[in-house]
Wavefront OBJ file of the C-alpha trace (Angstrom):
o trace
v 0.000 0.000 0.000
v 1.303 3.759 -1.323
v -0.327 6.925 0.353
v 0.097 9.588 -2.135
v -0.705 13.342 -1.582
v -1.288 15.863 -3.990
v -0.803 19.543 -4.253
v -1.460 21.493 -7.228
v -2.922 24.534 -8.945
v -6.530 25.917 -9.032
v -6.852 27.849 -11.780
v -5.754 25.156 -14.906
v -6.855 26.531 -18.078
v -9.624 24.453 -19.703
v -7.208 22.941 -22.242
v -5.287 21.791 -19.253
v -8.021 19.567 -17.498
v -7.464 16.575 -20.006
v -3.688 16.453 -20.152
v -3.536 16.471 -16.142
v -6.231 13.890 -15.779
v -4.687 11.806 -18.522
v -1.257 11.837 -16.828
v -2.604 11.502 -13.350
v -4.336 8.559 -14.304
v -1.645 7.302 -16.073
v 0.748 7.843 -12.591
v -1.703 6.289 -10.451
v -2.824 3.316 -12.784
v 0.882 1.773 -11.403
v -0.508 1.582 -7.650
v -4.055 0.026 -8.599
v -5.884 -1.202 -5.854
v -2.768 -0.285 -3.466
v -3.110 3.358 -3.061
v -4.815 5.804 -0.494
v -4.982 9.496 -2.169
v -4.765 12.164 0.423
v -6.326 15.546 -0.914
v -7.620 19.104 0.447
v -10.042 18.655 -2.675
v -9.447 22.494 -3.383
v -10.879 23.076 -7.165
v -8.684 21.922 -10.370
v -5.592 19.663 -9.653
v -7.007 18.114 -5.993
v -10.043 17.321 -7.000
v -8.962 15.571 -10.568
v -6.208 13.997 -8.413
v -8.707 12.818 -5.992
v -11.384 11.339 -9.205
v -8.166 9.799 -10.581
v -7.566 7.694 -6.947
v -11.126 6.739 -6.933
v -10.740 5.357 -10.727
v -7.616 3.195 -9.802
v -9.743 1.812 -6.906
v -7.932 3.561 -4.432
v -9.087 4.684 -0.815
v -9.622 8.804 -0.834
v -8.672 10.753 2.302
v -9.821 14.241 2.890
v -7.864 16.947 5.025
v -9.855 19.870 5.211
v -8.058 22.905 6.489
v -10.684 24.462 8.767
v -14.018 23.936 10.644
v -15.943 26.737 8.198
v -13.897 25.387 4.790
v -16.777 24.154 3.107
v -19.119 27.460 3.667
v -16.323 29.670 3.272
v -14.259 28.665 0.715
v -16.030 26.116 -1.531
v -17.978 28.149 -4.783
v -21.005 27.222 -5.565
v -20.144 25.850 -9.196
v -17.649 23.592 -7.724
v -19.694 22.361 -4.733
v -21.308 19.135 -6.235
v -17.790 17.854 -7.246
v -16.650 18.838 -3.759
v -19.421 17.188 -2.381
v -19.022 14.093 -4.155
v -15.745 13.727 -3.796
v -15.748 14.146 0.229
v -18.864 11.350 0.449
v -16.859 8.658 -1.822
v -13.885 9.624 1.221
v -12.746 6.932 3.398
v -11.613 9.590 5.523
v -12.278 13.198 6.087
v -10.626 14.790 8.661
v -10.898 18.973 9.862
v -8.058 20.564 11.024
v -8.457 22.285 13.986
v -8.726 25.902 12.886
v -11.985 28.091 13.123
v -11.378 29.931 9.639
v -9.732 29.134 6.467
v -6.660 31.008 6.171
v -3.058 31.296 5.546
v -1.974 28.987 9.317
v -5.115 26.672 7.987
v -3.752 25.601 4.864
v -0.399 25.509 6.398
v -1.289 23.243 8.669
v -2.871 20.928 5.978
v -0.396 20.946 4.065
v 1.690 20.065 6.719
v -0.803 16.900 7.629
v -0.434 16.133 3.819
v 3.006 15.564 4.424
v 2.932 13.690 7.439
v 0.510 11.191 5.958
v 2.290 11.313 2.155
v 4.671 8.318 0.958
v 5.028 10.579 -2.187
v 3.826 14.092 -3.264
v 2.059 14.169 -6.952
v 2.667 18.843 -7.685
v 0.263 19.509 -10.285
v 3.203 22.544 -10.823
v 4.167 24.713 -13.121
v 7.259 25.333 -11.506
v 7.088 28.580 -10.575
v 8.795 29.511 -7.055
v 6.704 29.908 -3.787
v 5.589 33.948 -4.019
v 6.034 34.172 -0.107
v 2.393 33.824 0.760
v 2.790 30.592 2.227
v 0.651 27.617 1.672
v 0.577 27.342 -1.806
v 1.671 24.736 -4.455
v 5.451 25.618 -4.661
v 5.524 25.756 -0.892
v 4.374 22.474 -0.826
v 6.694 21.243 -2.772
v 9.486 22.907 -0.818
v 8.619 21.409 2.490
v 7.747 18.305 1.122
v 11.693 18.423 -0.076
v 12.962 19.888 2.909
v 11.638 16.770 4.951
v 12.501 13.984 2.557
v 9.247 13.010 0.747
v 9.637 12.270 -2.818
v 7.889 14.406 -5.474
v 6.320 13.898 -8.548
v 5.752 16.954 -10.894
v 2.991 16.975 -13.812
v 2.875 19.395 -15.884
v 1.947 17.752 -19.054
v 3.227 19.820 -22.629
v 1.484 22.438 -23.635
v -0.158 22.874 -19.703
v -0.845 26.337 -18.831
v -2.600 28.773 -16.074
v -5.599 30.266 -16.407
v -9.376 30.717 -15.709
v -11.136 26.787 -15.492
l 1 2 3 4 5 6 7 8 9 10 11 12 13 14 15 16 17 18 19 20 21 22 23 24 25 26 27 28 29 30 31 32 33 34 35 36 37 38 39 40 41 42 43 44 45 46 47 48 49 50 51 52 53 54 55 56 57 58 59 60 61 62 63 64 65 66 67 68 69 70 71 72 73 74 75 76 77 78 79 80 81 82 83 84 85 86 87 88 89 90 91 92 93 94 95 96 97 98 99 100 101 102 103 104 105 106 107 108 109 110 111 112 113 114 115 116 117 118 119 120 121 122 123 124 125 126 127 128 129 130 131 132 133 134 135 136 137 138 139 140 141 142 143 144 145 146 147 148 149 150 151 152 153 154 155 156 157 158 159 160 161 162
């Protein structure tokens, strides 16, 4: 058994959808039937992450970075896939902060980490921007404390409105 985390960015440009989910798919295919997923299920690369576990008949855990998450930070057009996503979880377990915010998704993705075999970084590569808590930050702790990381970030992937 694997337990694979995944951090990635929001905002993939509609072009990008397929070419992540094809190579995520591809990357988790190798673990089928032997993998847990561990996701924030944020919108764009956690939640395709998390439909790609649940396709290789892997168990989906859910760290959610505060009590108020889902009312605060969870639109309305992406709420059915969130929704979904956290009822087909094994696992879904609140950090205990009041409000989502900067020390809230800090301390997920620190519970990522602590859970994580590997890291999949749906990443562009771009450097953290010193807001803390984002993708490349991710990626640097999850460096700095020895788990392995996989980057996609399939040709021709770019940024953008989803």
């Amino acid at each position: 058994m694997i337990t694979i985390a995944v951090t990635g960015h929001m905002d993939l440009s509609e072009s990008t959808v397929p070419l992540v989910q094809e190579e995520l798919r591809s990357l988790l295919r190798k673990h089928q039937g032997e993998l847990t997923g561990v996701t924030c299920l944020a919108r764009g690369s956690d939640t395709l992450f998390a439909d790609a576990v649940i396709a290789a008949g892997g168990r989906l855990v859910v760290i959610l970075p505060s009590r108020d998450y889902r009312e605060a930070k969870v639109k309305p057009d992406h709420a059915p896939t969130f929704d979904r996503l956290a009822a087909a979880a094994t696992d879904v377990v609140v950090m205990p902060h009041e409000t989502a915010n900067r020390e809230a998704y800090e301390a997920a993705n620190g519970e990522l980490l602590k859970r994580a075999d590997r890291l999949v970084a749906v990443w562009d590569g771009v450097p953290p921007s010193g807001k803390g808590g984002g993708t490349a930050d991710t990626v640097e702790l999850a460096r700095t404390v020895g788990v392995p990381v996989d980057v996609v970030w399939p040709s021709g992937a770019r940024r953008g409105d989803t």
